[in-house]
C-alpha positions in Angstrom: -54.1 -16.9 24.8 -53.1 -13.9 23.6 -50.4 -13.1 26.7 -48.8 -16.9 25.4 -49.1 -15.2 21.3 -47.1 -12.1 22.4 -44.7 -14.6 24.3 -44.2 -16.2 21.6 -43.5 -13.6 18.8 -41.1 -12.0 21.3 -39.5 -15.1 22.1 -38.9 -15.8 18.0 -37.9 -11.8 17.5 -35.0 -12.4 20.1 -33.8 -15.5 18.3 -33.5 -13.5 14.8 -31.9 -10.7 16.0 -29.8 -13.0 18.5 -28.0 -14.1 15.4 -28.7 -13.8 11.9 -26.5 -15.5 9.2 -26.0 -12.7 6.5 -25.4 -12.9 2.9 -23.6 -9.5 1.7 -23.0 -10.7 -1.4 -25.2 -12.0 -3.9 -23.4 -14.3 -6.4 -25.0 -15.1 -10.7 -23.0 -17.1 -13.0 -23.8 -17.0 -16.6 -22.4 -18.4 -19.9 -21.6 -15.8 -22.8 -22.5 -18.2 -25.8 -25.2 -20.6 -24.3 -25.2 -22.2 -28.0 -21.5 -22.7 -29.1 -19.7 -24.3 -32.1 -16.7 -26.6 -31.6 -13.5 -24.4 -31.1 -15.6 -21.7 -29.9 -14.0 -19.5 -27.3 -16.7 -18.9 -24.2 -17.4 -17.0 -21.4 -18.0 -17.9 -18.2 -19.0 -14.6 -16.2 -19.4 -14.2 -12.3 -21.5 -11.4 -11.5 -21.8 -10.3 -7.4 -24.1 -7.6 -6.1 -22.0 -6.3 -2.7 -23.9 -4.9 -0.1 -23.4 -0.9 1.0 -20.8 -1.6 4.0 -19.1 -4.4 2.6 -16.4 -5.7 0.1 -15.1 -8.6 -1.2 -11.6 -10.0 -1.6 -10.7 -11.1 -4.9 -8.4 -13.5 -6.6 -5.0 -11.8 -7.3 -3.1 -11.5 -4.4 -0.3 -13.4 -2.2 -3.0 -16.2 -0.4 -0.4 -16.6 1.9 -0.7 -12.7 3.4 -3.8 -13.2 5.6 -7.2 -12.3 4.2 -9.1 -15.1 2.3 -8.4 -15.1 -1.6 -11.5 -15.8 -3.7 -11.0 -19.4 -5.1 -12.9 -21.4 -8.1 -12.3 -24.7 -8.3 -13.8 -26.4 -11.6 -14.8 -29.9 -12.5 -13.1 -31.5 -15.1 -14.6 -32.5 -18.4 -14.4 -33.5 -21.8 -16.5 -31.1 -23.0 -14.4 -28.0 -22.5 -10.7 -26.9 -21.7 -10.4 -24.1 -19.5 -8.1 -21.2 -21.4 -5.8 -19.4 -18.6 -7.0 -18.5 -15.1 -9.9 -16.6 -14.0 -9.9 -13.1 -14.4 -10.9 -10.6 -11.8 -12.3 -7.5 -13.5 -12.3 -4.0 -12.3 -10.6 -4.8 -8.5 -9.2 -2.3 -6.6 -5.7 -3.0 -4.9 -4.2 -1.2 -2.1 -1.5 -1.6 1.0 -3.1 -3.1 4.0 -1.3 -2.1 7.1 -2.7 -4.9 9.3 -1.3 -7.5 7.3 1.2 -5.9 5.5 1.1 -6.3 1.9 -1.1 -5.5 -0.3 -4.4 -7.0 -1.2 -7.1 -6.6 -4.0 -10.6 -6.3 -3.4 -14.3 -5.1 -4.7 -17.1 -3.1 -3.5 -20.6 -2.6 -5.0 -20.1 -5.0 -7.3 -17.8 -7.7 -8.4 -16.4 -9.5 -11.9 -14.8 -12.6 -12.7 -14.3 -14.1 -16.1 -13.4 -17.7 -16.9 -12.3 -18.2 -20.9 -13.8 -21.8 -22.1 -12.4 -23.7 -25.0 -15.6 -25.3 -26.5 -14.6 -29.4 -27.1 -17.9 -30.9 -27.5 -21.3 -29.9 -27.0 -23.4 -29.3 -25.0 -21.0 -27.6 -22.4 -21.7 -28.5 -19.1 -19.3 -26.5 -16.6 -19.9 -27.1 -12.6 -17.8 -26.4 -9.8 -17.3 -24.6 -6.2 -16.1 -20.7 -5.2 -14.8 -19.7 -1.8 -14.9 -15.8 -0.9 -14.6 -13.6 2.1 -16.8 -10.4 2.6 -15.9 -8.0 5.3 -17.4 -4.7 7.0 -16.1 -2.9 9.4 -17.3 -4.8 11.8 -16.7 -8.7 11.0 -15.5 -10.5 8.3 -17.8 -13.8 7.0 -16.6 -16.8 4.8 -19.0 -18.5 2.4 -18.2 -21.5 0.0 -21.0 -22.4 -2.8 -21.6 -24.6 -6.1 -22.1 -23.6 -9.5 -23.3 -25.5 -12.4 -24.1 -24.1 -16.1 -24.8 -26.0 -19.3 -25.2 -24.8 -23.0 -28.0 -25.7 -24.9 -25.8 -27.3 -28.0 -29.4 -27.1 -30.2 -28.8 -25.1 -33.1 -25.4 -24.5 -35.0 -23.9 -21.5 -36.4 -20.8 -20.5 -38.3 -17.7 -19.6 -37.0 -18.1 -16.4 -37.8 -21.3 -15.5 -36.4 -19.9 -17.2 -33.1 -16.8 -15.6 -32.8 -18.8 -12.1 -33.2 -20.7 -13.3 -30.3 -18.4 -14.3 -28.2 -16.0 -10.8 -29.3 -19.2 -8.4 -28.2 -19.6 -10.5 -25.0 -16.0 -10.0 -24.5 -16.7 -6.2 -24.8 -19.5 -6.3 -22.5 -17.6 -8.0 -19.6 -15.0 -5.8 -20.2 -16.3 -2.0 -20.8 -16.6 -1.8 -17.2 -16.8 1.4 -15.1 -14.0 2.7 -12.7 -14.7 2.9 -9.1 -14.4 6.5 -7.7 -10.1 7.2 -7.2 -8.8 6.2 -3.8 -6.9 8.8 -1.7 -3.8 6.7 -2.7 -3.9 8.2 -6.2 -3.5 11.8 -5.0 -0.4 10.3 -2.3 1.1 9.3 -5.5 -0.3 12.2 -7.6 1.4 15.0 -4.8 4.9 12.7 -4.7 4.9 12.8 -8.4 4.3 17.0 -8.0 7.2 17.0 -5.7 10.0 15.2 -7.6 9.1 17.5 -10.5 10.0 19.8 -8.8 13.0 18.2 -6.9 14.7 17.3 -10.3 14.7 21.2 -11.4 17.9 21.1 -8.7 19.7 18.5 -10.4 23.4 19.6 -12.2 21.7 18.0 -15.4 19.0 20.5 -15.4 19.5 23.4 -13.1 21.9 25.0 -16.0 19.5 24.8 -18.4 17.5 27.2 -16.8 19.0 30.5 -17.6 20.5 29.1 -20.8 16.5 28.3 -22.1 14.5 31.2 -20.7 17.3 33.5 -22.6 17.1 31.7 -25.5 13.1 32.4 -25.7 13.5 36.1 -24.6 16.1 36.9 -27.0 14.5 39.4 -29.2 13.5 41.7 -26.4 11.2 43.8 -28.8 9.1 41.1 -29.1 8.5 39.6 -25.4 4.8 38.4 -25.9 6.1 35.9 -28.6 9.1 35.2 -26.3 6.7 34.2 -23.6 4.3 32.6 -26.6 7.1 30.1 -27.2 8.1 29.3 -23.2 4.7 28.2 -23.0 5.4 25.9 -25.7 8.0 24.5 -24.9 6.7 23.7 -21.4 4.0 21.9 -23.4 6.3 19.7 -25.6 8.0 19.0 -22.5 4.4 17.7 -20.6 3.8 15.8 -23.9 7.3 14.4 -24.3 7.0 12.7 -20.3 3.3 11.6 -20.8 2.4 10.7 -24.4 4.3 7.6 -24.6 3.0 6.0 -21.7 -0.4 7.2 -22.7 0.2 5.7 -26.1 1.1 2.2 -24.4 -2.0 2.2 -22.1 -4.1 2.8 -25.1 -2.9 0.2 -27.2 -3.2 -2.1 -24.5 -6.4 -0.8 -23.4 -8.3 -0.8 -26.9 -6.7 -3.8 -28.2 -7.5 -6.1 -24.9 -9.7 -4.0 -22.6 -8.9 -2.9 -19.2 -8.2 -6.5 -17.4 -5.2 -7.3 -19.9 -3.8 -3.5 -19.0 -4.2 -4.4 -15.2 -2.8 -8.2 -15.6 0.3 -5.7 -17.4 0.7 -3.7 -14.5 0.1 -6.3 -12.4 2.9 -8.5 -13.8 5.4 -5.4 -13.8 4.5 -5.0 -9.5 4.4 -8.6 -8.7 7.0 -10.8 -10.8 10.0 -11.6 -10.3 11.5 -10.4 -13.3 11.2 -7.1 -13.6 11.3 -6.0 -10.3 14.7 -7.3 -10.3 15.3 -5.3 -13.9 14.1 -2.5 -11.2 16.6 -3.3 -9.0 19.4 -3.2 -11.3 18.7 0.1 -13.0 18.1 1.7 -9.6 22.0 0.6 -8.6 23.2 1.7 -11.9 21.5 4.8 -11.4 22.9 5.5 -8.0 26.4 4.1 -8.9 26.2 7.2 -11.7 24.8 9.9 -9.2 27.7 8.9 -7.0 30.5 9.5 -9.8 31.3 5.9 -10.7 30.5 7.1 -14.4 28.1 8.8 -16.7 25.0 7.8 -17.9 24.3 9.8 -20.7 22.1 9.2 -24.5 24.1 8.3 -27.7 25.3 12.0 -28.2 24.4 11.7 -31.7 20.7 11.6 -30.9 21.2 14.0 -28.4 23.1 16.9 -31.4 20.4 15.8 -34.0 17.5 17.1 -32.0 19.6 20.3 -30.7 20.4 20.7 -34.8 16.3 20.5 -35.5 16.0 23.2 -32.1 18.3 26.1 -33.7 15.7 26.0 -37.0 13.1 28.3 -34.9 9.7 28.3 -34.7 7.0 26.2 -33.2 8.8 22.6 -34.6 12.4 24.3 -33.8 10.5 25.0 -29.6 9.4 21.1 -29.5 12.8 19.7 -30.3 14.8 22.3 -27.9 12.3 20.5 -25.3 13.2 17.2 -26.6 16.8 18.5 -26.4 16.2 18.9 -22.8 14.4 15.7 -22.3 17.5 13.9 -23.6 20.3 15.9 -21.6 18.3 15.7 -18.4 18.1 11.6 -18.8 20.9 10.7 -16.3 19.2 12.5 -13.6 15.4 12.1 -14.2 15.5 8.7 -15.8 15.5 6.6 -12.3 12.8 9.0 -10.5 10.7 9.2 -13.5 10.8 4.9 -13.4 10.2 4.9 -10.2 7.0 7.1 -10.1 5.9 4.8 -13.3 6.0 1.6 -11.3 4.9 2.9 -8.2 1.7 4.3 -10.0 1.1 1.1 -11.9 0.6 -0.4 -8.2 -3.0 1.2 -8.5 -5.8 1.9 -11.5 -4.2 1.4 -14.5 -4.7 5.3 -15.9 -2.9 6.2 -12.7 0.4 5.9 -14.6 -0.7 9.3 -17.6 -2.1 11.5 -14.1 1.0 10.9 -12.5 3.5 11.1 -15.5 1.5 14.6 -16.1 1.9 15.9 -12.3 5.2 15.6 -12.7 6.0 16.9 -16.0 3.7 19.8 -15.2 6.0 20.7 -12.3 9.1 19.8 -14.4 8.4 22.3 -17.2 6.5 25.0 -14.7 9.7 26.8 -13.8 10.9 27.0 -17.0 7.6 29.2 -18.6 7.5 31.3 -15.2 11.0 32.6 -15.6 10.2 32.7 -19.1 7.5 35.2 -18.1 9.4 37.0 -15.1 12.7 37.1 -16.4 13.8 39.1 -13.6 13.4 36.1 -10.8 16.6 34.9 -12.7 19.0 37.4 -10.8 17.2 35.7 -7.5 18.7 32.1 -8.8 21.8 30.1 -7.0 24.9 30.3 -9.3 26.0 26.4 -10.5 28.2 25.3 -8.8 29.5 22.3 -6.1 26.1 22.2 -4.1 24.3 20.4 -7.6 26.6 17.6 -7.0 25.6 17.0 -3.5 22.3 17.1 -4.3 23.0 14.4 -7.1 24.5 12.7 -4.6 22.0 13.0 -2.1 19.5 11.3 -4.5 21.9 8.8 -5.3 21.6 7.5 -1.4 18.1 8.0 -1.8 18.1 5.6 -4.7 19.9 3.2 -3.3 17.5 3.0 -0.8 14.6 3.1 -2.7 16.0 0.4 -5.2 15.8 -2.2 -2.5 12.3 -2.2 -2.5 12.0 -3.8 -6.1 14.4 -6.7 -4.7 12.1 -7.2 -1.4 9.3 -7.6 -3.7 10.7 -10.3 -5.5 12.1 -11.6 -2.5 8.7 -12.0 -0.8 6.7 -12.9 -3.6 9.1 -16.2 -4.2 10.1 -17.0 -0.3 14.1 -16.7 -1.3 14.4 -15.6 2.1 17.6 -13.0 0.4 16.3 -9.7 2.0 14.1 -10.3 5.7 13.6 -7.6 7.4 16.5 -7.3 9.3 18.8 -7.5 6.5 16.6 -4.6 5.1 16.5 -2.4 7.7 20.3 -2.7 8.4 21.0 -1.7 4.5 18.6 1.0 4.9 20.2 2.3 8.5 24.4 1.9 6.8 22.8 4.1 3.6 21.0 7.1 5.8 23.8 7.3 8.3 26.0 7.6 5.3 24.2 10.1 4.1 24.3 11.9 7.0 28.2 11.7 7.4 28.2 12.9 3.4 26.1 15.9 4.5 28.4 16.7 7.1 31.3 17.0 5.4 33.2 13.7 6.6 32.5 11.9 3.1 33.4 13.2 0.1 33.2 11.6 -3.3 36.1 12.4 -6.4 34.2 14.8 -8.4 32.9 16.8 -5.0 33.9 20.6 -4.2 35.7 20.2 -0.9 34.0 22.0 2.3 35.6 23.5 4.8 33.0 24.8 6.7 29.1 23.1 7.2 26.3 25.6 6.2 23.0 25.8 8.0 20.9 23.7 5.2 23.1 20.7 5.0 23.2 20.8 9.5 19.2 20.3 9.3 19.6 18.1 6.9 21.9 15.9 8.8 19.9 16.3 11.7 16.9 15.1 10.4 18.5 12.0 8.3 20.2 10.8 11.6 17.5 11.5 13.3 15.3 9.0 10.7 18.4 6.4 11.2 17.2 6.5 15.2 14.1 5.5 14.4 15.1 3.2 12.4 17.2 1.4 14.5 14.3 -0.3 17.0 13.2 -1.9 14.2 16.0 -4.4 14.3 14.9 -6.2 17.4 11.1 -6.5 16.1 10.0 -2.3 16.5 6.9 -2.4 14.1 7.9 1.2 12.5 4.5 1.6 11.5 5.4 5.3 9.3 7.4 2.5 7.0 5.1 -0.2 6.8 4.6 0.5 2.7 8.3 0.2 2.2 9.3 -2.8 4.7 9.1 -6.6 4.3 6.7 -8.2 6.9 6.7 -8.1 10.3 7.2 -12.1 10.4 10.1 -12.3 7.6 12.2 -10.7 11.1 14.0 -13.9 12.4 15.2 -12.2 15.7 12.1 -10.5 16.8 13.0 -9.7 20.7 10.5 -7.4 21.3 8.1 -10.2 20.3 10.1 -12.3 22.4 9.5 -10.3 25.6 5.8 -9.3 25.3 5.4 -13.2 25.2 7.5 -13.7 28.3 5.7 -11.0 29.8 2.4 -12.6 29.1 3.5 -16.2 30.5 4.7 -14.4 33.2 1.5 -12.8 33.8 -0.4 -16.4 33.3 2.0 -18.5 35.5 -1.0 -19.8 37.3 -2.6 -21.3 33.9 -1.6 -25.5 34.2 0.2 -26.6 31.3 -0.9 -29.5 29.6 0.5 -31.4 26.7 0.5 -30.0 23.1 -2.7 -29.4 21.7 -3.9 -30.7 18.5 -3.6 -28.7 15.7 -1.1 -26.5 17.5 2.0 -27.2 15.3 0.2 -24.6 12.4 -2.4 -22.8 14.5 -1.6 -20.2 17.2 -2.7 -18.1 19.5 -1.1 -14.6 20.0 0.4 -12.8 23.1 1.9 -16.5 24.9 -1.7 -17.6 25.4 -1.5 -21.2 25.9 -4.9 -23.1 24.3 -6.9 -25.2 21.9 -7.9 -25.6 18.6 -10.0 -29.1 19.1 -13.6 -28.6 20.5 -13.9 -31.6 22.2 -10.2 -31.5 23.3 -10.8 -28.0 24.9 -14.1 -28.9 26.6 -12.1 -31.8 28.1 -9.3 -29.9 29.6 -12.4 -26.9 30.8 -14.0 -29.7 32.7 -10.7 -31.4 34.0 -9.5 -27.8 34.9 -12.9 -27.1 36.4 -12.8 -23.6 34.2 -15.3 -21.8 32.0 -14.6 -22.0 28.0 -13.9 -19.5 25.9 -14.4 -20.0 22.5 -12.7 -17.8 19.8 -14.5 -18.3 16.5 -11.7 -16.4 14.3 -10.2 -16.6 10.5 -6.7 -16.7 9.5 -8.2 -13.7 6.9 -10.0 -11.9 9.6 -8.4 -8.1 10.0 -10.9 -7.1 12.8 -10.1 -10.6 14.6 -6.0 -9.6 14.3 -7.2 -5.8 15.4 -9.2 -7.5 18.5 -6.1 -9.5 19.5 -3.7 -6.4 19.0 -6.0 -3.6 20.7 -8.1 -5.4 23.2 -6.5 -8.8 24.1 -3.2 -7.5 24.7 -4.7 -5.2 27.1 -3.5 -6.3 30.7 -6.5 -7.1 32.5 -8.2 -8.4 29.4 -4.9 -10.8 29.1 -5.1 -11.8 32.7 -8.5 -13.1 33.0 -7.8 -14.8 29.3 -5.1 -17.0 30.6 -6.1 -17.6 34.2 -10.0 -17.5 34.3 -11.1 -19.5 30.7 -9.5 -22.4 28.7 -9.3 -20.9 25.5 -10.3 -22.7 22.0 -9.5 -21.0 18.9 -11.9 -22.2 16.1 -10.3 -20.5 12.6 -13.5 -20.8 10.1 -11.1 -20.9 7.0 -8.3 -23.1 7.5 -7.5 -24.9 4.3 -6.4 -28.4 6.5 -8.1 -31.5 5.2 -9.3 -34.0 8.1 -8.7 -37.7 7.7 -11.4 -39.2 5.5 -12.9 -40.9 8.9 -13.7 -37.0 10.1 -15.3 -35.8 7.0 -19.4 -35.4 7.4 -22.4 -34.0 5.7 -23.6 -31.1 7.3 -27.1 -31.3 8.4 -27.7 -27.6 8.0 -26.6 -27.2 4.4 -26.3 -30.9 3.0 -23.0 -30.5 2.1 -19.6 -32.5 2.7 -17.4 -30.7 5.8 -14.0 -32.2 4.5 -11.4 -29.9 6.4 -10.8 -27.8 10.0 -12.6 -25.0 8.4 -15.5 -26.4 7.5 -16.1 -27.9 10.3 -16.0 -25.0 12.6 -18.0 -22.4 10.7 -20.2 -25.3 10.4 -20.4 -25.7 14.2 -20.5 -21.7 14.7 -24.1 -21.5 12.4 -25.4 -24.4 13.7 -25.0 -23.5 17.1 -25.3 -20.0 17.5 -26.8 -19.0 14.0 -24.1 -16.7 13.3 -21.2 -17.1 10.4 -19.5 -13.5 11.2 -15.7 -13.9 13.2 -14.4 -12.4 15.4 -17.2 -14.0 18.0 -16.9 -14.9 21.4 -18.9 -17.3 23.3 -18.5 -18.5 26.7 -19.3 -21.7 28.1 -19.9 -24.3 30.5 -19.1 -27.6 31.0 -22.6 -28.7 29.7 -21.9 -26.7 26.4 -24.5 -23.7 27.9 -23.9 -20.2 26.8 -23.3 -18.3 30.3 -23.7 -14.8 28.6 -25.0 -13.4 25.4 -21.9 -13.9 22.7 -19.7 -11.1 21.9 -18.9 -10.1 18.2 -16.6 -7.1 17.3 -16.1 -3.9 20.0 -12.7 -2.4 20.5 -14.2 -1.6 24.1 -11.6 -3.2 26.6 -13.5 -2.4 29.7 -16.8 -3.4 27.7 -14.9 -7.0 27.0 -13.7 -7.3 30.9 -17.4 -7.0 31.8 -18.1 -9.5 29.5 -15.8 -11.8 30.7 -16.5 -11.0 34.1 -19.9 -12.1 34.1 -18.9 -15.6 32.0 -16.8 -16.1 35.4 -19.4 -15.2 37.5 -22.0 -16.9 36.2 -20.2 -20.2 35.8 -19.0 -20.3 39.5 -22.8 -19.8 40.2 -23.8 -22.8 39.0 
């Protein structure tokens, strides 16, 4: 009795551990004002608690770039009017390499906010979410139902409710910062850098000598000399960073952090201004290469040089100011530029990054200030500032394009792929590198007869970047770019695509062809593998074939599914056994496809309505093998058996060969 007792409590330990369905994320929905006037403005807050290991995708981010977007769908009603979208608060954003654009996300803990528009009471609000959570290790997809209703009992004034619903407002929003990502300090150290750059421009450089001069006049008194270069390199920090501090805090105080973001956001993502972007950046680079000037209304420009000469501590902010305004041409386009590229990420990013590089803008000028000697160890003026104006002008020109890609890709006007990109990039940089040789010269450049040292290794490296470049045209991923680039499959002639698929037909010749699978017109399978994305169709053509099945359970948002395919598929042996051992069926658990009404079914495991492809096949995958986590792999025989234990994420190969090994040897066993 006891022997069966231990049998049995193993027997139920393996079938946990076998396969337990997880729930990372822990989802509460509650209703700010659960006893609302008519024309009361509501909340309706989604609170998740995220497992250690784990985060979430949220709601504001291209759905069409891969991972799953988290989606609400509300019933509609009389009793309410939903005011604008859903509101994702606190979510960090960043560049995902894998599928190449960026995405937003949460850890920890996650926020969404739904505004109500009270019509009649009591408020009943119901509805369905759909969310991804992912580890390192798998990525699961759950869908849900939420339902919340107001009580409508007891009326209050206007007043007292909109005081409610403006401290709920404040609650949801006075939300703490997640710890700064390593981006921040990428874009903290490239601010620190063009600082520094910008000192070498012909609208700067001169001012130099002519400042540090000015504040050492006097020579009898050099502490207040250097007393007063320190202050001007303060009014010049303030002067770069106050006004966009002053911006954020009006936006932040006024409408909380979210309606900062959802600014920043819309300066990133729309259409608009990163066209405005666009524009200026040509301008810009038109100017640096002597088309024309771009310079302030000279009257501003003399009134604050006519405050500078009056001395003293208000006389040592408007010299700075002086020198803000002369040195627009040159550092307006690469102060823009670090702006929007920092609005990309938390929304204080842009002050820290404003400040890096006014603190390395104004730096040189205090230091000479305080070594005057270091002077005599300066360049004269002279030709070389207008190369290097023109050097940033290719670099702008470059730079610029990305605004228009983002547009571009954002509204599918299909004006810059990648091809069309790169080829503009490669013309610019191997322009540049002529320019820095000597063989093209603009109007207001000091001929060269001879090519110094600096501008040879400069040349050398920018043709050496135009090299690299130049795989990229026939499908080259140029992974060192992938922040800059459009998308891997914006490239219309993608040859190196085009061989690695030959190359894998090639090495599946043996694999019979059958006739176009269902489903197959808008799901695929990578690297030429020919397969299925039916169950029943697949486990036809297994048995027909007389082959094993290999069932992919996978996500059109799953990274570690696209990193399994890229790293251990696409291995050759891995690949070979694939094709000619297994008929393969692809199962993606999120497809958004709705089924003909005749296919839909309630699920027996949850009780709810399966409606699309989706559906149905993380339905199958919990039902069957208790597991809701993709990538897994399960192997099969014709009488729907498992042949081995299923295999989730491991980036292994010779670990997966063994493991499809076995699925072929036990099947030719039986």
């Amino acid at each position: 009795m006891k022997k069966n007792l231990v049998l049995l409590l193993l027997l139920v330990s393996n079938l946990i551990a076998f396969g337990k369905v997880e729930q990372p994320a822990l989802w509460e929905c509650e209703l700010s004002d659960t006893d609302p006037e008519i024309g009361d403005t509501i909340s309706l807050v989604f609170n998740v608690k995220i497992d250690q290991g784990w985060h979430l995708y949220s709601t504001d981010f291209d759905p069409e770039l891969g991972p799953t977007v988290t989606t609400f769908n509300f019933e509609s009603s009389s009793s309410f009017d939903l005011v604008g979208k859903i509101t994702p608060i606190g979510a960090k954003r960043k560049y995902d390499e894998i599928w190449e654009g960026e995405v937003s996300y949460f850890k920890k803990k996650a926020k969404f906010v739904q505004k109500i528009l009270v019509k009649e009471t009591p408020v009943l609000v119901k509805g369905t979410y759909d969310y991804q959570v992912c580890s390192e290790m798998q990525c699961i997809s759950f869908d849900d139902e939420f339902s919340k209703k107001t009580s409508g009992s007891v009326k209050k004034t206007s007043t007292e409710a909109m005081k409610k619903v403006a401290k709920a407002e404040e609650e949801v929003l006075d939300t703490k910062k997640e710890e700064k990502s390593s981006s921040l300090w990428a874009v903290i150290i490239e601010a620190i850098l063009w600082g520094f750059a910008a000192l070498l421009t012909p609208c700067v450089f001169p001012m130099v000598p002519m400042t540090v001069s000015f504040f050492m006049k006097g020579g009898e008194n050099k502490a207040k000399g250097r007393f007063m270069a320190s202050i001007y390199g303060i009014s010049i920090v303030a002067l770069y960073t106050l006004p966009i501090a002053i911006l954020i805090g009006a936006t932040y105080f006024l409408g909380g952090d979210s309606i900062t973001a959802d600014i920043f956001n819309w300066l990133s993502t729309h259409w608009l201004p990163n066209l405005l972007f666009f524009l200026i950046f040509m301008i810009f680079a038109a100017s640096f290469f002597g088309a024309f000037e771009i310079v302030l209304p000279s009257k501003l420009v003399n009134k604050a040089d006519s405050k500078a000469d009056k001395g003293g501590l208000l006389g040592t902010f408007f010299m700075a100011l002086t020198l803000v305004l002369v040195s627009f041409s040159c550092t307006g386009p690469i102060v823009g530029s670090i702006i929007v590229k920092s609005t990309q990420g938390e929304v204080w990013e842009p002050i820290i990054t404003m400040m890096a590089f006014s603190i390395a803008f104004a730096l040189p000028f205090t230091l000479f200030a305080f070594f005057p000697g270091w002077l005599k160890n300066l360049p004269k003026s002279g030709g070389w500032l207008n190369s290097v104006k023109v050097v940033l002008g290719f670099i702008e020109l470059a730079l610029g394009l990305k605004f228009l890609s983002v547009a571009d890709q954002t509204y599918h006007w299909g004006l810059l792929d990648r091809e069309v990109y790169l080829a503009l990039w490669i013309i610019a940089f191997t322009l540049l590198g002529f320019y820095l040789l000597g063989k093209l010269q603009f109007s207001h450049d000091t001929k060269n007869e001879k090519v110094g040292v600096p501008r040879l290794f400069l040349a050398w490296i920018t043709f050496a970047f135009v090299i690299y470049l130049l795989p990229g045209m026939i499908g080259a991923p140029l992974k060192a770019l992938a922040g800059y680039l459009p998308p891997q499959a914006s490239h219309d002639f993608d040859l190196i695509s085009v061989i690695r698929e030959n190359q894998s037909t090639a090495v599946g010749t043996t694999t019979k062809k059958t006739k176009k699978a269902k489903y197959s017109d808008f799901l695929h399978l990578p690297h030429g593998i020919h397969g299925y994305f039916d169950y029943q169709e697949a486990l036809k053509a297994a048995k027909e074939q007389n082959k094993p099945l290999f069932i992919d359970f996978t996500g059109h948002g799953c990274v570690n599914c696209r990193e399994m395919e890229a790293r251990v598929w696409a291995d050759p042996a891995v690949l070979q056994k694939i094709k000619e051992d297994y008929i393969v069926l692809a199962l993606y658990v999120d497809d958004k496809t709705e089924l003909p009404e005749s296919e839909w079914y309630t699920s027996d495991y949850d009780g709810k309505l399966k409606k699309t492809i989706g559906k149905q096949n993380a339905d199958l995958q919990i039902k069957r093998y208790n597991m809701n986590a993709q990538p897994y792999y399960v192997l099969l025989d014709h009488n729907e058996k498992l042949l081995v234990e299923p295999k989730s994420y491991d980036l292994n190969v010779n670990s997966f060969v063994n493991f499809l090994n076995k699925g072929v040897n036990k099947f030719n066993k039986i």
